[in-house]
C-alpha positions in Angstrom: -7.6 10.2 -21.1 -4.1 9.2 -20.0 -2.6 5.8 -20.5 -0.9 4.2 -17.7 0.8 0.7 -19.9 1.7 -2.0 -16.9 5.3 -2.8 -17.8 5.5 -5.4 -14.7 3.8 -6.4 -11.5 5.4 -8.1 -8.6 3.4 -9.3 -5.6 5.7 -11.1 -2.7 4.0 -12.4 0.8 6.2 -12.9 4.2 5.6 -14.7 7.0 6.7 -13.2 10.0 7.4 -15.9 12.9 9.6 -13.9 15.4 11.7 -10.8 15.8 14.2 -11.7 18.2 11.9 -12.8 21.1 9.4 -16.3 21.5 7.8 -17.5 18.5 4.7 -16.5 17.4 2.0 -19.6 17.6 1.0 -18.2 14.2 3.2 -16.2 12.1 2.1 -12.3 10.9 1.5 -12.2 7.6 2.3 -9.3 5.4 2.2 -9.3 1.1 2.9 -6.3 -1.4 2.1 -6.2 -5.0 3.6 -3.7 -7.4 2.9 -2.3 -10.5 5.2 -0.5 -12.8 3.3 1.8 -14.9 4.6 4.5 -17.8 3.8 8.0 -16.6 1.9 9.8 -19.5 3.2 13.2 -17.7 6.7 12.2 -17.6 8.6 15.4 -18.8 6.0 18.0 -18.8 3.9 19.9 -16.4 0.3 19.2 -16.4 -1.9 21.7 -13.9 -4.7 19.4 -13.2 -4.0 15.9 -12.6 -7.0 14.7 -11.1 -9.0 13.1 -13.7 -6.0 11.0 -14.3 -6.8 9.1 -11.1 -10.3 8.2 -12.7 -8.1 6.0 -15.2 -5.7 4.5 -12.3 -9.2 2.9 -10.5 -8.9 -0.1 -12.4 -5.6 -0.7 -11.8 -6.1 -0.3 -7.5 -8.9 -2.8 -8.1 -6.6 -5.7 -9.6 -4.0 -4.5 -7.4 -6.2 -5.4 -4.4 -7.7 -8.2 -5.9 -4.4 -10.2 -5.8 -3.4 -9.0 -2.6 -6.5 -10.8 -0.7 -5.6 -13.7 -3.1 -2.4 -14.1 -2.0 -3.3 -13.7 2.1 -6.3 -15.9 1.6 -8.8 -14.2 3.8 -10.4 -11.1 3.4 -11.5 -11.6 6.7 -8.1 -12.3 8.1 -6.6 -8.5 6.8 -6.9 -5.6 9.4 -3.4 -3.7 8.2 -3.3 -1.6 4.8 -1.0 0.8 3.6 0.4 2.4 -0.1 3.1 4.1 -1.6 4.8 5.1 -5.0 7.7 6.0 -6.4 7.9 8.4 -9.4 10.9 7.9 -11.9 13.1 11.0 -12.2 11.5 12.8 -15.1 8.6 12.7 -13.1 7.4 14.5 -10.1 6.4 14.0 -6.5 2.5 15.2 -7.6 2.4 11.8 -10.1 2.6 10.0 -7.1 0.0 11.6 -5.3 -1.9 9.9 -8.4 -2.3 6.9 -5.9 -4.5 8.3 -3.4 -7.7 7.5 -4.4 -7.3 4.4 -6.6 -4.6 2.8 -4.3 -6.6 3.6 -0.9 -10.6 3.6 -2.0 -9.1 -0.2 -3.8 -8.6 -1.5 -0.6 -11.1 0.2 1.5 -13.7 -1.4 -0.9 -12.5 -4.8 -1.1 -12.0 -5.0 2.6 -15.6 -4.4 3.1 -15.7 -0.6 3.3 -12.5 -0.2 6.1 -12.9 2.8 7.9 -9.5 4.5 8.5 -7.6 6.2 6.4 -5.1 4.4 3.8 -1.2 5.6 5.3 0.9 6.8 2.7 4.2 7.4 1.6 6.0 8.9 -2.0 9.1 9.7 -3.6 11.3 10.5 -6.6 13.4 8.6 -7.3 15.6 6.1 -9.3 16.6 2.4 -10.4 16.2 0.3 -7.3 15.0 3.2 -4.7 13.3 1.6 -2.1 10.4 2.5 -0.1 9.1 2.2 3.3 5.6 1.8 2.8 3.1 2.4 6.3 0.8 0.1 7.9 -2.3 0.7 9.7 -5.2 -0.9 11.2 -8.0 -0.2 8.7 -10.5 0.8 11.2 -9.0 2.5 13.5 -5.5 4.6 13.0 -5.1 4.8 16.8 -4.9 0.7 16.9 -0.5 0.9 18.1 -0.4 -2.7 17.6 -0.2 -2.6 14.0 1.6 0.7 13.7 4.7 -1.0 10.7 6.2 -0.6 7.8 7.1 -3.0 4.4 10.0 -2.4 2.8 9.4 -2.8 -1.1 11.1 -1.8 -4.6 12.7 -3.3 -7.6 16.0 -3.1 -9.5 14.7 -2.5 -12.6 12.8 0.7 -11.5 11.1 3.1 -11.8 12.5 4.0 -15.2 12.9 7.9 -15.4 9.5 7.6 -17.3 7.7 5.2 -14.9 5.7 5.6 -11.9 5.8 2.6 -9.6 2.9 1.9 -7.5 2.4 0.0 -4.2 -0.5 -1.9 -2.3 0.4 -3.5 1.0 -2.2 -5.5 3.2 -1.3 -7.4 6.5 -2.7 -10.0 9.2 -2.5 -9.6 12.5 -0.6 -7.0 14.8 3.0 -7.1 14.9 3.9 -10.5 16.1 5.7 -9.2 19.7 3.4 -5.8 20.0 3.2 -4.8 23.5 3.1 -0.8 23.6 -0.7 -0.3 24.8 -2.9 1.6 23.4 -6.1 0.8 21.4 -6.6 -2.9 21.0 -8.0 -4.1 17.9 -10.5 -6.2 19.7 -12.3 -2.8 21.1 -12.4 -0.8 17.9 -15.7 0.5 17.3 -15.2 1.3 13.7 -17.3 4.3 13.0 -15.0 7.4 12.5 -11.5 5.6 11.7 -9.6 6.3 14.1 -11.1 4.4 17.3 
């Protein structure tokens, strides 16, 4: 049973009031949280990873947890997304770790959301950055909160560390006006419409 040691969390919430046009009567909010973990397979290859995501469950539970703190509402969060990034004596497949604990997290503390939990990952050093994706989480075909959070942290990941990332968000983006799928007319039943 691998050990994944938290060395540091970071959770940070925006308020988004405008971009460029009128002001929003109520701002979109976004939040992250990240966790910076030590990656048991860091420097090794291990051929089956899987059960490892078994002991990462908890961690996408508490994860979640402060994320709805932070927004307030539960009922208010229709945008989810995750990401990692794997420090250099990892690999891309310790980031692919996430999947279930990060996305299944969410999915359950939203009330069983429907869609699929978008995705990103990446090797990578000190301070890399990632874009993590947003989507509505009941439909993916809902273009009105198609968006990305940039997130990351000086201090890593280590070349040992994996860091892990949980974004939530309220509301479409605030000028959205491409069409498509409106959130009011999901039906919710195969996560995509």
């Amino acid at each position: 049973m691998p050990d994944f040691p938290i060395r540091r969390t970071c959770l940070m919430v925006e308020e988004i009031h405008h971009e460029g046009g009128p002001r929003a009567t109520a701002p979109r909010r976004r939040a992250a949280i990240l966790a910076v973990v030590k990656n048991p397979f860091a420097g090794s290859y291990v051929t089956d990873l899987r059960g490892a995501m078994d002991d990462l469950k908890p961690l996408g539970m508490m994860m979640s947890g402060h994320l709805i703190e932070a927004l307030g509402d539960a009922q208010a969060i229709d945008g989810y997304g995750k990401g990692a990034v794997v420090g250099a004596a990892g690999e891309l497949e310790h980031g692919a770790l996430w999947h279930v604990p990060g996305g299944y997290a969410m999915r359950e503390r939203l009330g069983d959301a429907m869609a699929i939990v978008p995705s990103s990952k990446k090797v990578g050093g000190l301070g890399t950055r990632i874009d993590i994706p947003i989507g509505h989480i009941n439909a993916a075909y809902v273009r009105s909160h198609f968006d990305a959070m940039e997130v990351g942290l000086p201090d890593a990941p280590r070349a040992d560390e994996i860091l892990f990332a949980l974004v939530m968000s309220c509301g479409p983006r605030v000028h959205a006006r491409m069409g498509g799928l409106a959130a009011a007319d999901v039906k919710g039943e195969d996560g995509l419409r």
